[in-house]
C-alpha positions as CSV (number, residue, x, y, z in Angstrom):
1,X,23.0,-4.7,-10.0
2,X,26.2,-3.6,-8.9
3,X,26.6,-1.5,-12.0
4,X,22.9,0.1,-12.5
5,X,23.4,1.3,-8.9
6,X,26.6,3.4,-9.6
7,X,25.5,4.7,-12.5
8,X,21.8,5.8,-11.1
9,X,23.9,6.8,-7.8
10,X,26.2,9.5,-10.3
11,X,22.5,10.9,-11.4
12,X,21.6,11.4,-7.3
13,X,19.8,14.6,-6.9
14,X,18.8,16.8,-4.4
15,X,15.7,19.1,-4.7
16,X,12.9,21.3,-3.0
17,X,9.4,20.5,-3.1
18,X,9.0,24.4,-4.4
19,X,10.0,23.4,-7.8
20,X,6.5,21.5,-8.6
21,X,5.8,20.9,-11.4
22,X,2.5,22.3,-13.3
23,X,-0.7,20.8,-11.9
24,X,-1.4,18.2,-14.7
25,X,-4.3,17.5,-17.2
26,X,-5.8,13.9,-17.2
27,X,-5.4,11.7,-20.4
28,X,-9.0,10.7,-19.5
29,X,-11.2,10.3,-16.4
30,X,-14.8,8.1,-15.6
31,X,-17.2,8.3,-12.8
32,X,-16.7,5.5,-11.0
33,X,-20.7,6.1,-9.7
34,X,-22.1,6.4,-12.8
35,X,-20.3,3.9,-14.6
36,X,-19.7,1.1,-11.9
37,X,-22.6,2.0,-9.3
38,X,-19.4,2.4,-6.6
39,X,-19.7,4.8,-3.8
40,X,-16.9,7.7,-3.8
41,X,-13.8,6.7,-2.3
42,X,-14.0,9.8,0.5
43,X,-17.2,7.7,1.6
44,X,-17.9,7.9,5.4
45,X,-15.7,5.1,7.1
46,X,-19.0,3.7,9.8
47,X,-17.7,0.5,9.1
48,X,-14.6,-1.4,8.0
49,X,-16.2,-2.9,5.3
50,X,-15.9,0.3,4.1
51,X,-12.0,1.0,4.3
52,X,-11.7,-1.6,1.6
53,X,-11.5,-0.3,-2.1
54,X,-8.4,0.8,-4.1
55,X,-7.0,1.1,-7.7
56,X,-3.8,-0.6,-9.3
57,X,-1.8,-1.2,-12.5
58,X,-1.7,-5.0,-13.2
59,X,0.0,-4.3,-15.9
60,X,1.1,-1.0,-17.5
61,X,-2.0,-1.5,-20.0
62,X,-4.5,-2.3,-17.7
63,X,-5.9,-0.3,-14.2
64,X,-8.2,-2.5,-11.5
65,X,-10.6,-0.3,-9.6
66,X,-12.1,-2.1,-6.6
67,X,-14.9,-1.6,-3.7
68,X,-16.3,-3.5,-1.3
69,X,-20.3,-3.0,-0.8
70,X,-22.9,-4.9,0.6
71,X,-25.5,-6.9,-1.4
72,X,-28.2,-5.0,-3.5
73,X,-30.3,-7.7,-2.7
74,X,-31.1,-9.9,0.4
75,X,-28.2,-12.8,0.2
76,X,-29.9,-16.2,0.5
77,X,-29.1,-18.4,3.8
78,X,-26.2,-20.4,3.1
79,X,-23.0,-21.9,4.9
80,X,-20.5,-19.5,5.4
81,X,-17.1,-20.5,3.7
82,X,-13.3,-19.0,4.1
83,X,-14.2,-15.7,1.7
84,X,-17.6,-14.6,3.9
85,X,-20.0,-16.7,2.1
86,X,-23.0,-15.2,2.9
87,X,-23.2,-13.3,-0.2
88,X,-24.2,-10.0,2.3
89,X,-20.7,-8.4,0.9
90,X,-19.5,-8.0,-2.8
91,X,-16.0,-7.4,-4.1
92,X,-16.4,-5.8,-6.9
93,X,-13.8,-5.4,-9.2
94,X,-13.4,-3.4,-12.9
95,X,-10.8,-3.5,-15.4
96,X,-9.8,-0.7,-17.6
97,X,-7.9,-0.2,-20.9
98,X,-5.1,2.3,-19.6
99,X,-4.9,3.7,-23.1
100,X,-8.6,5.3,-22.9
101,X,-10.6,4.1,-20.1
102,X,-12.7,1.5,-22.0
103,X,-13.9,-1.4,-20.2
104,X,-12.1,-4.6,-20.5
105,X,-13.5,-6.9,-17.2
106,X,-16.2,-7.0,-14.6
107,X,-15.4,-9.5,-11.8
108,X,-17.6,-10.0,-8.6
109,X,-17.0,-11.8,-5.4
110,X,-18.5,-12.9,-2.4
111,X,-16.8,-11.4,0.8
112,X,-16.8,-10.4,4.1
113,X,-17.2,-7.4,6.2
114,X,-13.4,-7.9,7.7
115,X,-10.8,-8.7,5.0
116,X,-10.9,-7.4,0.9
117,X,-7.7,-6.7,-0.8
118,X,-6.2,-7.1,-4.6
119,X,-3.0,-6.6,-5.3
120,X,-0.8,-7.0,-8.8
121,X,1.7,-9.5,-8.8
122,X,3.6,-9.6,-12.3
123,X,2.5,-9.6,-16.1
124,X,-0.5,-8.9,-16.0
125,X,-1.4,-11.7,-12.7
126,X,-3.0,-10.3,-9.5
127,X,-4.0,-12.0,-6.0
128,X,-7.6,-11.0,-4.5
129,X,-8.2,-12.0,-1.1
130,X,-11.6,-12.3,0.2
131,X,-12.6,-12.9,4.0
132,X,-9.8,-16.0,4.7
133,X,-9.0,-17.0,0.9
134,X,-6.5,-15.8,-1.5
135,X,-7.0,-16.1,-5.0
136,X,-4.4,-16.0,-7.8
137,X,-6.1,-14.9,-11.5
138,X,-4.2,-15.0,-14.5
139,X,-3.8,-11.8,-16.8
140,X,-6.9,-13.8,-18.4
141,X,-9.2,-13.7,-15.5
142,X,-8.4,-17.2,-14.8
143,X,-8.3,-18.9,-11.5
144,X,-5.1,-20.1,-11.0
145,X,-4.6,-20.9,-8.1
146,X,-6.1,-20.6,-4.1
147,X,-4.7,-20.5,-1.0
148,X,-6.8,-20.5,3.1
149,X,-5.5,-18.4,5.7
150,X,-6.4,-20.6,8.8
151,X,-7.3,-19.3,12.3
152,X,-6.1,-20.6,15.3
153,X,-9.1,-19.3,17.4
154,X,-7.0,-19.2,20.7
155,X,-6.5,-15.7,21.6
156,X,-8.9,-12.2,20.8
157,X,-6.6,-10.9,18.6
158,X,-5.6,-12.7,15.8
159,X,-5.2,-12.3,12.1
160,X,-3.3,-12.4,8.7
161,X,-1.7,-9.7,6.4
162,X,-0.7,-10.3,2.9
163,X,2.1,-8.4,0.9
164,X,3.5,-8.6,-2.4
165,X,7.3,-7.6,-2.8
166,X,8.3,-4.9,-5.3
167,X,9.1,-7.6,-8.0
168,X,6.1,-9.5,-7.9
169,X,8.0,-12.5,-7.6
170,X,7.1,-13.0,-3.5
171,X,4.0,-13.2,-1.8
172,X,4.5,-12.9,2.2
173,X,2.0,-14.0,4.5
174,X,1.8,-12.6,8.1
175,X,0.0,-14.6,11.2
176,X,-0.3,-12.7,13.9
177,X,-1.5,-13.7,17.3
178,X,-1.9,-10.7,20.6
179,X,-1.3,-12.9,23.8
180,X,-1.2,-9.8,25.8
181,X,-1.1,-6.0,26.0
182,X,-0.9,-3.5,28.5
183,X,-3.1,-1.8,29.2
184,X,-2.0,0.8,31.1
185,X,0.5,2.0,28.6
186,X,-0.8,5.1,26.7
187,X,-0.7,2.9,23.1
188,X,-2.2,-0.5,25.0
189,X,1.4,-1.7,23.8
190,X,1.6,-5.2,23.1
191,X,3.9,-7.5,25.9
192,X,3.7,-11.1,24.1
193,X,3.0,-11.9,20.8
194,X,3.8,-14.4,17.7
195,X,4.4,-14.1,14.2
196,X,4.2,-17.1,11.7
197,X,5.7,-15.4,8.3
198,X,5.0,-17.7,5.1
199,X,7.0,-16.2,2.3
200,X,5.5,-17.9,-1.4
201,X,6.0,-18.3,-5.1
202,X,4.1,-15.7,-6.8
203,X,3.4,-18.2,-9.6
204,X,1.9,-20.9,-7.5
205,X,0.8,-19.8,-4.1
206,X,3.2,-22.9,-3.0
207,X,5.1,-22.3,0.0
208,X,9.1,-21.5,-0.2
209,X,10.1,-20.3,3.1
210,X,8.3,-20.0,6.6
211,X,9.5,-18.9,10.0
212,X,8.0,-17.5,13.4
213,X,9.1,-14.8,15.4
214,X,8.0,-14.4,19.1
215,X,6.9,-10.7,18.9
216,X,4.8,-8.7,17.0
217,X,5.4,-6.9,13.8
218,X,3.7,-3.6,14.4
219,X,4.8,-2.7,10.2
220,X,6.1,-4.1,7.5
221,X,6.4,-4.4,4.2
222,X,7.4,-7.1,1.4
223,X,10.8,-6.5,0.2
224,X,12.9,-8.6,-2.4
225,X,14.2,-11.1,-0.2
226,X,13.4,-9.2,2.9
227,X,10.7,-7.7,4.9
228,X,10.9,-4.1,5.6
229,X,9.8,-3.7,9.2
230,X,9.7,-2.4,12.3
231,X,11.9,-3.7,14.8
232,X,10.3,-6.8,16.1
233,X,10.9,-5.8,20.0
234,X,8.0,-5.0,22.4
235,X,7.4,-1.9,22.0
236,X,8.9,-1.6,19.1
237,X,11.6,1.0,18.3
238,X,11.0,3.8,15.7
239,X,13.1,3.1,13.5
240,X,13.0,0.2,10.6
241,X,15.1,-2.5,9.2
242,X,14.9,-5.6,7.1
243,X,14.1,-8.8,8.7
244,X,15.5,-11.7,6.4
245,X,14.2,-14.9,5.7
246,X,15.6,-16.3,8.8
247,X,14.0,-14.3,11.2
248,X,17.4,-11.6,11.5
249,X,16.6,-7.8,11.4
250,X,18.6,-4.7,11.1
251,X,18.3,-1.7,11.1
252,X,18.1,0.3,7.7
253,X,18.1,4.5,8.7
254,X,18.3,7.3,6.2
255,X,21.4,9.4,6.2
256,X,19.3,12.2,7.9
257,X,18.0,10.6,11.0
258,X,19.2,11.1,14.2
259,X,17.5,9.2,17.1
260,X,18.3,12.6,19.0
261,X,15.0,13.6,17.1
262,X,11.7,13.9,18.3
263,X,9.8,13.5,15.0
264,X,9.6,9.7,13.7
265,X,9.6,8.3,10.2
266,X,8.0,5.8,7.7
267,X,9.5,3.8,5.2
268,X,9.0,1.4,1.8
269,X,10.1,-0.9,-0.2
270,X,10.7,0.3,-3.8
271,X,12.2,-2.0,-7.2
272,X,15.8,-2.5,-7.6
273,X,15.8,-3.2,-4.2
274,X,15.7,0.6,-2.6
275,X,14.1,2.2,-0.4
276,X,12.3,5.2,0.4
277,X,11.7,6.9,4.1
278,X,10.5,10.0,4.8
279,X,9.7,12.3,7.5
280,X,11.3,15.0,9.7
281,X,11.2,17.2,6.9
282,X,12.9,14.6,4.7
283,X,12.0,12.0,2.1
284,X,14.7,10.1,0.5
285,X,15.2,7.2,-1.7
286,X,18.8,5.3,-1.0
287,X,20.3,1.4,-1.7
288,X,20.8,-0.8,1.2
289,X,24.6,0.2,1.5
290,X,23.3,3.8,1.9
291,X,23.8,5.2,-2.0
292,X,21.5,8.2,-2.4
293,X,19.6,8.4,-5.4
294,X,16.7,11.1,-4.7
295,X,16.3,13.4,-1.5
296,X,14.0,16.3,-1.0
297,X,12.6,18.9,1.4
298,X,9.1,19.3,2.0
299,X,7.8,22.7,3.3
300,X,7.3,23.8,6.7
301,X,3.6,23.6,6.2
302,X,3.3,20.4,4.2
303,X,4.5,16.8,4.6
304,X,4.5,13.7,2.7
305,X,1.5,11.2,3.8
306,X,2.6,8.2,1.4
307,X,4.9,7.1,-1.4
308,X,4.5,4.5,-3.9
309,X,7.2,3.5,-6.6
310,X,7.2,1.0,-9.9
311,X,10.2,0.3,-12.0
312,X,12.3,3.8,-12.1
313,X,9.4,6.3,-10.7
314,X,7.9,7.4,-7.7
315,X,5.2,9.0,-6.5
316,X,4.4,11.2,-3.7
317,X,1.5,12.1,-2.0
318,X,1.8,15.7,0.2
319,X,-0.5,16.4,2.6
320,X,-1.5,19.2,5.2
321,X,-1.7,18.9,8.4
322,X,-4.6,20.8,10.8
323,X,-6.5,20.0,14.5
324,X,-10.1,19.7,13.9
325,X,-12.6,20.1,17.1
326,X,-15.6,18.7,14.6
327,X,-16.5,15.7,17.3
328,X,-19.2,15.0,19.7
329,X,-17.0,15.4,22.6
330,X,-15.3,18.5,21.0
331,X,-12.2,17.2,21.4
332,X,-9.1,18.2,19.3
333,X,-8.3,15.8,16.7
334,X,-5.5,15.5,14.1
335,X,-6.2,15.5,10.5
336,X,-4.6,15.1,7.5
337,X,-5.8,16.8,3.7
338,X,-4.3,15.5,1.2
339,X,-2.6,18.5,-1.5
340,X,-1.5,16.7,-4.4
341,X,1.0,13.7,-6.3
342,X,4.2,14.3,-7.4
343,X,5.7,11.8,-9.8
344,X,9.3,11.2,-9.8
345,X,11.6,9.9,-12.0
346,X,14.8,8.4,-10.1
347,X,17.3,10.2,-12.7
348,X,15.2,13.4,-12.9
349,X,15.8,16.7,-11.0
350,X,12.1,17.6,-10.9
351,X,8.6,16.2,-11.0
352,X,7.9,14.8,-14.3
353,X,3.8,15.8,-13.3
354,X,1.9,16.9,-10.3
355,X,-2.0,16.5,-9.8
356,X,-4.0,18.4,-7.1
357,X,-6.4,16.7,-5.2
358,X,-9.7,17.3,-3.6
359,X,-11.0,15.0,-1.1
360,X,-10.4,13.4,1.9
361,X,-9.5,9.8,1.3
362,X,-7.8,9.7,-2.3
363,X,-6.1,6.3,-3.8
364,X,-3.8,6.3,-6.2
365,X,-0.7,3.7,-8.3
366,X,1.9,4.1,-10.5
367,X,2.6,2.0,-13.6
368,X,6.3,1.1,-14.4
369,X,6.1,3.1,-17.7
370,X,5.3,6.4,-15.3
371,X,1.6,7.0,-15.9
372,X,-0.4,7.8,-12.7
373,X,-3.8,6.9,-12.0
374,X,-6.1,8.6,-9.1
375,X,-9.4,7.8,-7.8
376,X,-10.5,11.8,-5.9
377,X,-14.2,10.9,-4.6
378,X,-16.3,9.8,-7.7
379,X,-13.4,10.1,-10.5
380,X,-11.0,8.4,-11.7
381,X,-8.6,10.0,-13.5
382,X,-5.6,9.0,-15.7
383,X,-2.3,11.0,-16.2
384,X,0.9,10.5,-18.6
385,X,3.8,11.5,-17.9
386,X,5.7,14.4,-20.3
387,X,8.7,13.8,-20.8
């Protein structure tokens, strides 16, 4: 590890956003509504039923699409179980040939209005959580495994988050329960709290390591061996760190942040154990002991909303910010439209590719060989990179 990081550190680079990259031609694209019968991902978010859809590479051949919906038809009475049982909610999830968009799976789930999530493990195997279930499938669509996510029932708030880290080798399992807030701070902080983190083998769903923390995690993120979080204080501080398996955090800061600063940042957890953080003007990607490998400068009127990395590339969403007075009350709101994806490669001086978007509420992944897949309203689109 050692040695990859020196010699990816020697090819560190340091570049402007202004050097994009042309606006990029997709490989091939599908209507997601007239293929699948899904809604477009810039639906109106009524309900949070309707915040849960995404796309993925679970492997570099093959791209999951998902969306939750309700039932076509009227769902039969019937018991409720830990994924929603009623049958009033679907999961429905499609598999793709990366090479040329052909269909390869169609698998559909009961859920519930609360909690829908897949996310890819490694070769080829991907979780799916429904209502208060996890699933494991095979790169075969087989069941593999299951795991419940019990509820205490003691307190209002209450719930449980699910992460994969960058290898695919750890899933982590966050139980959160709210004892109490205040609620005469301007953010309703959070005075008491407790965190039961499960940390488990990818492969089975058994349990490796567990340990509870008497605060809240307000963010975080699976890491290789670590969560990426905020600090687990009430209220937290803004600034992140990784929290090891023992229930230790410490701070992990970007070379260009200074608490002197009135802008805050946002971080993730990348492959060969980096990290990416951007904001202030600043997005970087830099080892634990602080080696650099990319760093850029967005432009005074754009500013990166997300990144996302697989094996040696990243990709990076920009974003433009406004104040929109479109409510009932007239009151000022801040927005965010989304301007395009950048992809990265970690040894490269410039974006390998760049893809304008068009709507609000865009999801996008990155496969480890460097293609990019986006799903802009109704299409889905696929991109390779040129090298």
């Amino acid at each position: 590890m050692r040695m990859w990081l020196k010699a990816l550190a020697l090819l560190c680079l340091c570049c402007s956003v202004r050097g994009m990259a042309e606006s990029a031609d997709p490989t091939w694209k599908v209507d997601i509504r007239e293929r699948f019968e899904f809604q477009a991902f810039d639906r109106t978010i009524n309900f949070r039923w309707t915040l849960h859809q995404g796309v993925l590479f679970i492997s570099p051949e093959r791209i999951l699409v998902y969306q939750v919906n309700r039932s076509r038809g009227a769902a039969k009475l019937s018991a409720r179980d830990a994924s929603g049982g009623g049958g009033n909610f679907i999961l429905d999830m499609r598999v793709l040939n990366a090479r040329d968009g052909s269909d390869i799976k169609s698998i559909q789930l009961p859920t519930n209005a609360d909690f829908s999530k897949v996310i890819a493990t490694h070769g080829g195997k991907f979780i799916v959580r429904t209502g208060d279930i996890l699933y494991l499938y095979s790169a075969n669509f087989e069941r593999l495994a299951s795991r419940a996510l019990p509820l205490k029932r003691q307190v209002s708030e209450e719930g449980w988050q699910i992460g994969v880290s960058p290898s695919g080798g750890e899933v982590v399992l966050v139980h959160q329960q709210i004892f109490k807030r205040n609620a005469m701070s301007p953010a309703s902080n959070v005075e008491s709290a407790e965190a039961d983190i499960e940390v488990l083998n990818a492969e089975t769903l058994q349990l490796v390591k567990s340990f509870t923390l008497p605060s809240f995690l307000a963010t975080w993120f699976a890491a290789d061996h670590f969560l990426l979080s905020s600090s687990p204080t009430s209220p937290p501080e803004d600034t992140f760190g990784l929290l090891d398996f023992d229930g230790a955090w410490s701070p992990l800061l970007p070379e260009w942040y200074s608490g002197k600063q009135l802008c805050g940042y946002q971080a993730a957890a990348l492959e060969h154990q980096l990290f990416a953080a951007f904001g202030c003007g600043n997005l970087s990607v830099f080892s634990r002991n602080g080696v650099k490998f990319l760093s850029l400068k967005t432009g005074s009127k754009e500013f990166v909303g997300s990144v996302m990395g697989s094996g040696d590339y990243l990709a990076v969403q920009f974003e433009r910010h406004f104040v929109s007075r479109e409510t009932s009350a007239n009151i000022p709101v801040a927005m965010a439209q989304p301007l395009r994806i950048d992809l990265y490669e970690l040894k490269g001086s410039k974006p390998l590719l760049s893809v304008g978007l068009h709507s609000s509420n865009v999801h996008y992944a990155v496969s480890s060989r460097g293609a990019l897949t986006v799903v802009d309203g109704t299409s889905l689109e696929f991109f390779a990179a040129r090298r």
